[in-house]
N, C-alpha and C positions, 0 to 999 in steps of 0.2 A: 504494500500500500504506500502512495508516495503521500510527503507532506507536504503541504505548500506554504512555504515562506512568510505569506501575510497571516497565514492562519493562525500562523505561532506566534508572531509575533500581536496577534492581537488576543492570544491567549495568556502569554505574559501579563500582559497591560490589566487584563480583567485576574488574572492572580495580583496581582498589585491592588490592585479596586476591592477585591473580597479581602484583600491582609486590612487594609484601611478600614474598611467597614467593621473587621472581627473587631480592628483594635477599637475606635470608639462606641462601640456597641455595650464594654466592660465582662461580655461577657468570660472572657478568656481570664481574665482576672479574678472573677466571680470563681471559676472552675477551680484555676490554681491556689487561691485562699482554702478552699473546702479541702481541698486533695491535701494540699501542706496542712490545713489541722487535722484531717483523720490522720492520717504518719503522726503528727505530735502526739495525738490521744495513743495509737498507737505503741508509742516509744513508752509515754509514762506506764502505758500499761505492764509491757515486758518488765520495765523498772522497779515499777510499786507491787504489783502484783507475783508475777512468772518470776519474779527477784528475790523474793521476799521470801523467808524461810522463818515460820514459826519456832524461835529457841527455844520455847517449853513443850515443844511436841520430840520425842522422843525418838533418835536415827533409829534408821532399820541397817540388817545386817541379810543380804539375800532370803529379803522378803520377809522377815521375822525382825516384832520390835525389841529393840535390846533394852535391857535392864542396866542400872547403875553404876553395877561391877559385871556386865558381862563384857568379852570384846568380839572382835571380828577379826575375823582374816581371812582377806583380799591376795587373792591368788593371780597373778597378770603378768606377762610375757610384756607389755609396754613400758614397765614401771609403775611406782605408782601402789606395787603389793606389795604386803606385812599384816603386822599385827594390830587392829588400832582400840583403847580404848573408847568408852561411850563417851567423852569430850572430844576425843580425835574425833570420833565419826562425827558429832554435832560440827566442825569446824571445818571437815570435807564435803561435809552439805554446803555450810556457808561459802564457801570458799567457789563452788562450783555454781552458786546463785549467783557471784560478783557479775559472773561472764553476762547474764541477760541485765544487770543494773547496770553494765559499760555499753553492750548495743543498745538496751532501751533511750537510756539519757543519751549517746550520742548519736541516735536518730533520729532524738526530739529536736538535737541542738542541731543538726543539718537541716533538719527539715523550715525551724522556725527562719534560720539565715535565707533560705531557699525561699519561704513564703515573704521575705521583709524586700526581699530583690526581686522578687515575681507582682510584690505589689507597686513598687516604683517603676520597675519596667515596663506593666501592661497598663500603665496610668491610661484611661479614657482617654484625658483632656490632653495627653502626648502627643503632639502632633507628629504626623507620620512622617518618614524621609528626611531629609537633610535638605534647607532651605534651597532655592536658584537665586541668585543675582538678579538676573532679567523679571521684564515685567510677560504676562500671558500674553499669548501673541490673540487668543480668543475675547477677554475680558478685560484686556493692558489695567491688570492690577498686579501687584505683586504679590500672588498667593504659591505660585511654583512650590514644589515640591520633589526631588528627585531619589529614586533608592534602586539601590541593584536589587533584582527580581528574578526568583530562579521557577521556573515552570515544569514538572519535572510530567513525563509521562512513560507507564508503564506497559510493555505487551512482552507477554511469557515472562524471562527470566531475563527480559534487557528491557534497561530506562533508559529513554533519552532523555536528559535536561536540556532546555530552552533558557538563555538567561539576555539580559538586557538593562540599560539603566532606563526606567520610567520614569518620566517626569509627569505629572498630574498637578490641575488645579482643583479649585474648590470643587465638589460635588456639585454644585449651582451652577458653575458654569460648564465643568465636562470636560476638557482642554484634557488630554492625554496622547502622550508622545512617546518614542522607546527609541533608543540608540543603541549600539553598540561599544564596548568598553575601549 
């Protein structure tokens, strides 16, 4: 199937038109806020909860609760076996709870950075593109706009990208244009 030249390039132009549109729509912002606090809920979860090891509830020893003076012994080819008292077992509980209170809390802490940058980034009120000098050759105001634009299209197991720098005026007036780098 051959593609024709104008077509792409006025596929571009309308990929540049729907980024503009998503971006002050909010909606994209809206999504990324929601998604970074489930991950946050998330993390505290693993943290406070999946983390958390009851130290008045009594280690088990392969599947049997141990007593005050009994011990355990841990038989392991990796390391790690011996003999352990019932405060050693209490402390190889705790010890292997740390591992979900370091991924919980430093998931919460990625994710919250991630939503603090997801919300200045998809600011609405952001205008799109990187300003033009020149005034619109449609509306001769100076509302220009230009951003590189990538168009990507797939069939089978090959994509072509189509890219170009668009220049775009206000939505009111329409004015859009695409060049080559």
């Amino acid at each position: 199937m051959a593609v024709d030249g104008g077509n792409m390039a006025q596929a571009v132009i309308d990929t540049a038109y729907n980024e503009r549109k998503r971006l002050h729509t909010g909606r994209s912002r809206t999504v990324a806020v929601v998604l970074f606090g489930l991950l946050i809920a998330l993390g505290f979860f693993l943290a406070l909860v999946v983390g958390k090891a009851d130290p008045n509830t009594p280690p088990t020893c392969d599947g049997k609760t141990m007593t005050r003076h009994s011990e355990c012994r841990i038989w392991s080819s990796r390391g790690g076996g011996g003999t352990y008292s019932y405060d050693e077992m209490i402390d190889r509980r705790e010890s292997g709870n740390g591992v979900w209170r370091v991924v919980g809390f430093g998931g919460a802490g990625v994710a919250a950075v991630l939503m603090v940058v997801s919300i200045a980034k998809l600011n609405p009120n952001r205008p799109w593109g990187q300003p033009v000098g020149a005034a619109c050759p449609r509306c001769r105001e100076l509302n220009l706009r230009e951003k590189h634009t990538v168009h990507s299209v797939t069939r089978g197991r090959t994509t072509h990208r189509y890219s170009g720098i668009v220049t775009l005026c206000t939505p009111a007036c329409g004015f859009s244009a695409i060049r080559q780098r």
